[in-house]
C-alpha positions in Angstrom: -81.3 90.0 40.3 -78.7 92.9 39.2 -78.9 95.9 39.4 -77.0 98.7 37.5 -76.9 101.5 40.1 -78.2 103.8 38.5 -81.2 106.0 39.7 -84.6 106.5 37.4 -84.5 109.5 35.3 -86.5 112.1 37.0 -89.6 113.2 35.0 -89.2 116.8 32.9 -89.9 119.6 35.7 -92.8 121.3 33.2 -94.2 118.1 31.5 -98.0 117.5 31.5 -98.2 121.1 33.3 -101.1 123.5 32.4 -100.3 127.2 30.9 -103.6 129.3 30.8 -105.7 129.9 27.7 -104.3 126.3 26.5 -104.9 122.6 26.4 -102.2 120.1 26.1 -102.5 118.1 23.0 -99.4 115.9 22.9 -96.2 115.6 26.0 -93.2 114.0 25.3 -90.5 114.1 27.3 -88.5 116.7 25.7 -91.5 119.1 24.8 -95.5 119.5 25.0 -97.5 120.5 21.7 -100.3 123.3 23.3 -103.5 124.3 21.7 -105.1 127.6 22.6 -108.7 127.0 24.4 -110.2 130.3 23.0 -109.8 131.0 19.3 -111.0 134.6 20.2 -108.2 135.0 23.1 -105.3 137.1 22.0 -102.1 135.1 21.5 -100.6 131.9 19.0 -103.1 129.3 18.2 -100.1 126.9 19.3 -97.2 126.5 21.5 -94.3 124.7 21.8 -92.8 124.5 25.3 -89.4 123.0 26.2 -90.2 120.5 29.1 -87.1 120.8 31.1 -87.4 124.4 31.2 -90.7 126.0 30.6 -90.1 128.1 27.7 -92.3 128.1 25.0 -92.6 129.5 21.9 -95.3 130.0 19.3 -96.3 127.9 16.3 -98.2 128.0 13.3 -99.8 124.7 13.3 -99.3 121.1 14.8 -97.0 120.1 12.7 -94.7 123.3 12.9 -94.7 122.4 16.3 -93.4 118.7 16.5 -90.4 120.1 14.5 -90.1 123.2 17.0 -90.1 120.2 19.9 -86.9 118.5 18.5 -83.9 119.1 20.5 -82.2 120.3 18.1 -84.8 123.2 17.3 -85.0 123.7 21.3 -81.3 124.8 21.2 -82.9 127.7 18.4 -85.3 129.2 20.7 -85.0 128.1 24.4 -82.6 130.0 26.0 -81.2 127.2 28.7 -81.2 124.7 25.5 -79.1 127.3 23.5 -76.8 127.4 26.4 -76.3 123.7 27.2 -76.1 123.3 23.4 -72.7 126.0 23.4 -71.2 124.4 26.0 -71.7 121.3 24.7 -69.7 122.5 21.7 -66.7 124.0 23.5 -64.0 122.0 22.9 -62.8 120.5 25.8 -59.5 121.4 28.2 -56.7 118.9 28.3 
């Protein structure tokens, strides 16, 4: 048996972890789709929250939401996403 030497990837820090007033309805590894527990609560109906680090941000519906979840919409509202994403860009030093 071979091995390649590489380690596991590490599960998302915020995957699969609760936020009050909402239920998870879908985790993937990139984001979790929440659904507010208390229609009469204060606050979005849904939320989209960037697994690798813990910001969310609000959607209108389910659907709204998977496309909020896609890394490339992460880089729009999660500030570390955004960040990685512009440094990603830079071009690189020779």
């Amino acid at each position: 048996m071979t091995t390649t030497g590489t380690a596991p990837k590490a599960e998302p820090k915020f995957k699969g972890q609760p936020v009050d007033g909402y239920s998870i309805v879908k985790t993937t590894a990139g984001f979790d789709q929440l659904a507010k527990t208390d229609a009469t609560a204060e606050g979005a109906a849904w939320l989209t929250r960037c697994n690798a680090h813990g910001e969310t941000t609000p959607a209108d519906n389910r659907k709204a939401g998977r496309t909020l979840g896609s890394a490339a919409q992460r880089a729009t509202w999660c500030r570390r996403c955004k960040a990685a994403a512009a440094k990603a860009a830079e071009p690189k030093a020779e």
